[in-house]
N, C-alpha and C positions, 0 to 999 in steps of 0.2 A: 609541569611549570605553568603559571597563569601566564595570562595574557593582556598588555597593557591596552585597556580601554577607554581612558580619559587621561586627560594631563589637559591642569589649568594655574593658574597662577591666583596666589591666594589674596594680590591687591584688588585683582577682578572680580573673582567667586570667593567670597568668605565659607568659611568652612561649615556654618551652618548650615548653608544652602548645599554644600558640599554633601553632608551628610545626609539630610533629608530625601536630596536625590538616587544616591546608595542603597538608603531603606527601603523609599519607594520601589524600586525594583527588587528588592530582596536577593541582591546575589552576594555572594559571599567572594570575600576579598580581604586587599590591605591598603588603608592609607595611606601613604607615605607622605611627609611635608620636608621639604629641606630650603633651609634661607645661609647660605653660606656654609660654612663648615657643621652649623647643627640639625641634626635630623629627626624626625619625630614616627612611630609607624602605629597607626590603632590598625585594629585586628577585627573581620565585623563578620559574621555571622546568622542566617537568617534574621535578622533584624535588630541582631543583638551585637553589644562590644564585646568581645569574648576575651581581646587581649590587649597591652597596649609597651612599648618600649621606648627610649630615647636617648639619644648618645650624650645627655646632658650628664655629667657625672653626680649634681647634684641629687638627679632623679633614678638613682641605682636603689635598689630596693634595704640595702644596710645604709645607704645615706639618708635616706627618706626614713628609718625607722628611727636613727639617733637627732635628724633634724626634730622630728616631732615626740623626741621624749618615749617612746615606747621600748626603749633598750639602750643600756650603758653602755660609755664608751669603751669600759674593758668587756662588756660582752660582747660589741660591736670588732674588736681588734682580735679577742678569741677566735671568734668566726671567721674570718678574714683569715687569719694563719689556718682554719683548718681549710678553708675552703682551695688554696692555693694546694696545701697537701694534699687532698683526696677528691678533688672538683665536683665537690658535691653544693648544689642551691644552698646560698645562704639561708633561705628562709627552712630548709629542712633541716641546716645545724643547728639554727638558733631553736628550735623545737627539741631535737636531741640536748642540747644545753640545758632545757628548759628554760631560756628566756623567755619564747613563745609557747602558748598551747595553740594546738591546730587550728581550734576554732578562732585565734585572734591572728596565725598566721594566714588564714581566707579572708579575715575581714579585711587586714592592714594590707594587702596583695589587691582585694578591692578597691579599696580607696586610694592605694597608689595608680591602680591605673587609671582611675578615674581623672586624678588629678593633674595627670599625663597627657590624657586627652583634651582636658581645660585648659590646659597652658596652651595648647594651641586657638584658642578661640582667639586669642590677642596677637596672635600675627598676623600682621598687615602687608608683609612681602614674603617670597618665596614660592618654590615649585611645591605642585601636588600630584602627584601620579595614585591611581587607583586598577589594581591591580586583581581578574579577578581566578579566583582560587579559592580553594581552602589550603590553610596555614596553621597553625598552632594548636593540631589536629592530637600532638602529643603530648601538650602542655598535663603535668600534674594535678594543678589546679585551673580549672574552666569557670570561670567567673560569665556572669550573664549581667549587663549594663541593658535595658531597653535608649534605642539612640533618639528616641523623643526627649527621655529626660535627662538625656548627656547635652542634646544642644538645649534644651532652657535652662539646665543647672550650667555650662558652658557659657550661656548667652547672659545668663547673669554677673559669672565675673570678668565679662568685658570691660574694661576700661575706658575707654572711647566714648563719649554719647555720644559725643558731634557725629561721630562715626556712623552708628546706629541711623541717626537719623537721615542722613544721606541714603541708607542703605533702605530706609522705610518709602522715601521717596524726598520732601522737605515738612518745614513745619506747618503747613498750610495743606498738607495729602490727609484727605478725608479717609476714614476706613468703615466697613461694614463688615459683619461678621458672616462665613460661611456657612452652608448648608449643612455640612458634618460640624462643625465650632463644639456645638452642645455634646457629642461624643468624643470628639477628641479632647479636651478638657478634661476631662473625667478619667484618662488615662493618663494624666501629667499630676506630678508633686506640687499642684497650687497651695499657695499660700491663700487665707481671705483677703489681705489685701490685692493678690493676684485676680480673685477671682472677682471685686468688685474693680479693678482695672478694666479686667475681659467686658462687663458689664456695660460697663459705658463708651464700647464700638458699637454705636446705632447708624452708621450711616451719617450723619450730621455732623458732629464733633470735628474739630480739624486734629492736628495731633497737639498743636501747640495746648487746644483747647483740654482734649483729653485728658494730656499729662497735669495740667492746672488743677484740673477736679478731680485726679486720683489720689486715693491716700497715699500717703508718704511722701516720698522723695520724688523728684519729677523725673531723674537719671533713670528710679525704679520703673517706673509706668513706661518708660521708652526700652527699657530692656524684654522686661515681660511682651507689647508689642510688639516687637521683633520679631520674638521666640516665637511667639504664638502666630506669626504672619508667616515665619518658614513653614 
């Protein structure tokens, strides 16, 4: 059994900083997040997401494949009867079905968890306990997420900038880039416009100013900052 090591609240510590502190130590564990009756758990790995679940019913893995169109609702209802008969993974009926081939049952298993772990980037209340162990040690399929680019693909669909930017410091906190900036960068999914964002933290800029002169959206420029300041 692991052992509980942290427990914070995620009005406090947003999950990004959640994470990055995780990785930093590279222990392996499970997140858990609960705000009332729903609960959320990423699954982490030498530095990796390796898994992710949620008692959202939405976010079940046959719900998640007929929400986004990748399997009919009478394939969807097949699986479900067999699945209740012989308790076999949905995602391995729908392969015997051939609705899925393997290779799209990895991918679509990937992007749901990914998306699992996203939706928690937007809560603003609730417990987080982090637990450490290895877990999902017998999982089928072992998906690899690096959790640098779960929290800036995470920190991007944040909703909140107001949010963000309390969280940066105010619109008036100056940044300057770090000693490592130019390595790390280089292991994250920038966009160009991300990377002429990065660009123009010289130390001077305030954020109001920053986000003014960066391309695109100004929301954009305060998310990317964020990400790149955890």
């Amino acid at each position: 059994m692991g052992q509980h090591v942290y427990r914070g609240n995620l009005a406090e510590t947003p999950l990004p900083e959640m994470l990055y502190t995780i990785n930093y130590y590279r222990v392996p564990g499970v997140l858990t997040a609960r705000d009332g009756e729903r609960s959320k758990r990423v699954y982490i790995k030498e530095g990796q997401v390796i898994f992710a679940d949620s008692t959202d019913r939405d976010e079940r893995f046959g719900e998640y494949l007929l929400h986004n169109m990748k399997i009919t609702q009478e394939q969807y209802d097949r699986s479900v009867e067999i699945l209740k008969k012989t308790g076999k993974r949905q995602g391995a009926i729908l392969v015997e079905m051939g609705a899925l081939t393997s290779q799209q049952l990895f991918a679509e298993v990937k992007n749901q968890i990914a998306e699992i772990a996203w939706a928690l980037f937007n809560w603003t209340s609730g417990e987080a306990t982090f637990e450490v162990g290895r877990f999902k040690e017998d999982e089928i399929i072992q998906i690899q997420l690096d959790t640098h680019q779960v929290i800036l693909q995470g920190v991007k669909k944040m909703n909140d900038a107001k949010r963000l930017v309390r969280l940066i410091g105010h619109k008036d906190t100056v940044l300057e880039p770090t000693e490592n900036a130019l390595s790390l960068i280089q292991k994250l999914p920038l966009v160009p416009e991300d990377i002429k964002t990065f660009r123009m933290v010289d130390g001077k800029r305030t954020l109001v100013e920053l986000c003014a002169a960066a391309p695109g959206a100004q929301t954009d420029a305060v998310k990317v900052v964020y990400a790149l300041m955890v």
